[in-house]
C-alpha positions in Angstrom: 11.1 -18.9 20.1 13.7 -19.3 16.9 9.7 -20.1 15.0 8.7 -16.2 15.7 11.7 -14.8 14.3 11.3 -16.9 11.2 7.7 -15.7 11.0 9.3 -11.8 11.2 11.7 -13.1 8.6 9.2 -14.6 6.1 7.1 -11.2 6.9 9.9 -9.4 5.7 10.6 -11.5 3.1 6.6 -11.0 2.2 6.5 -7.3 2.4 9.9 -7.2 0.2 8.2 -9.2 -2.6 4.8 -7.0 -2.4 7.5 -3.9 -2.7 8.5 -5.8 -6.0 5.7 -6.4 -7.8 3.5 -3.4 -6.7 5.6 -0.6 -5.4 2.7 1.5 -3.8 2.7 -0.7 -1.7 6.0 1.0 0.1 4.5 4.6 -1.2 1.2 3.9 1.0 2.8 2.4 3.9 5.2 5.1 4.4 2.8 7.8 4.0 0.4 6.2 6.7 3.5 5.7 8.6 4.8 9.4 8.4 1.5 10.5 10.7 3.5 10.9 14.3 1.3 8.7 16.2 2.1 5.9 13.8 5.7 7.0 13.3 6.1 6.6 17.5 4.2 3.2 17.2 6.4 1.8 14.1 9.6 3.1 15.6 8.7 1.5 19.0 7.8 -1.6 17.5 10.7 -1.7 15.5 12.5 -1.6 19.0 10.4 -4.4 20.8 11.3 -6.8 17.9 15.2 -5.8 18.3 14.9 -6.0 22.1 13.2 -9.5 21.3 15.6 -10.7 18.7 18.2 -9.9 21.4 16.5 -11.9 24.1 15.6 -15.1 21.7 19.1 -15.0 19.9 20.4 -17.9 21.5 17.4 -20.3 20.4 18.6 -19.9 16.3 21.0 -21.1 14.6 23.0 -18.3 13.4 23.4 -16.4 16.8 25.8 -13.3 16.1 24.2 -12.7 13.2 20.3 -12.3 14.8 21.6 -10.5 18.0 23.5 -8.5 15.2 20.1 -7.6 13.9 18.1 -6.9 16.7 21.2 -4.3 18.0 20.3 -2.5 15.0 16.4 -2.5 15.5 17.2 -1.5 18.6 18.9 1.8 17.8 17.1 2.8 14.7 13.8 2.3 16.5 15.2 4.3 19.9 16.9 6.6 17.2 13.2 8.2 15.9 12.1 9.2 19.2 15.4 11.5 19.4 15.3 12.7 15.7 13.3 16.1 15.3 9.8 15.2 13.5 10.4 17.9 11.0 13.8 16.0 9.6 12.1 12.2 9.9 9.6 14.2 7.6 12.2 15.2 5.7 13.7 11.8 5.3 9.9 10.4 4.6 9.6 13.3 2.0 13.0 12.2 0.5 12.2 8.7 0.1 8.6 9.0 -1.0 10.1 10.6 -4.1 12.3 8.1 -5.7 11.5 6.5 -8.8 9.7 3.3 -8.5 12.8 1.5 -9.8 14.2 2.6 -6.4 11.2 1.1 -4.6 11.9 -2.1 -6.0 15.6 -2.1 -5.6 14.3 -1.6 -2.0 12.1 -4.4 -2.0 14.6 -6.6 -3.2 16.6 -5.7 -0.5 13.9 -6.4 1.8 13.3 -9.6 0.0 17.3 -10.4 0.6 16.9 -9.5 4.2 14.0 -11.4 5.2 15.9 -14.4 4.0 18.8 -14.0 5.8 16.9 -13.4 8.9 14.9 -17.0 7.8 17.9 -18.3 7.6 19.9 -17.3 10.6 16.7 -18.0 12.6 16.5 -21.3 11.9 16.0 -23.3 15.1 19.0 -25.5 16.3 
């Protein structure tokens, strides 16, 4: 199970360096994302990956740190079903226009992220 969260980790590590070089990319995925249907799904996905880092946390080699991340997917993806839709449109609205420098910085933290994940992931 440690092998799935390194495949979420290298698609985060993926997406972050598409955010680099192109960053539309983000632009695009956020406004198809910002539609409530697909703001429900992505938020309750986002959830069911936490829920699963949680339950496959003990498989990786970095423990604390993966249970440490799937906490937080946890309550950011429960978190959007409790958050008005008008301010997650505001928050959409607000990050949609940032420079594209921003974007990157973004990606690269994304980039960052997906490695550590990688990394703590790492079967035993």
């Amino acid at each position: 199970m440690a092998y799935i969260i390194c495949f979420i980790g290298l698609f985060t590590t993926a997406m972050g360096c598409s955010v680099v070089m192109q960053p539309t990319v983000l632009s695009k995925t956020l406004q198809f994302c910002k539609k409530p249907p697909f703001l429900y799904l992505s938020s309750g996905l986002k959830a069911a990956i936490g829920i699963l880092f949680l339950i496959w946390a003990t498989s990786c080699n970095r423990p604390w740190i993966i249970i440490l991340i799937g906490i937080l997917a946890t309550l950011g993806g429960l978190s959007m079903f409790f958050i008005p839709k008008t301010r997650s449109q505001k928050l959409f609205d607000f990050i949609l226009r940032k420079p594209q420098w921003v974007l990157r910085i973004w990606g690269l933290l994304a980039l960052a992220f997906g490695v550590l994940i990688i990394w703590a992931g790492w079967p035993k």
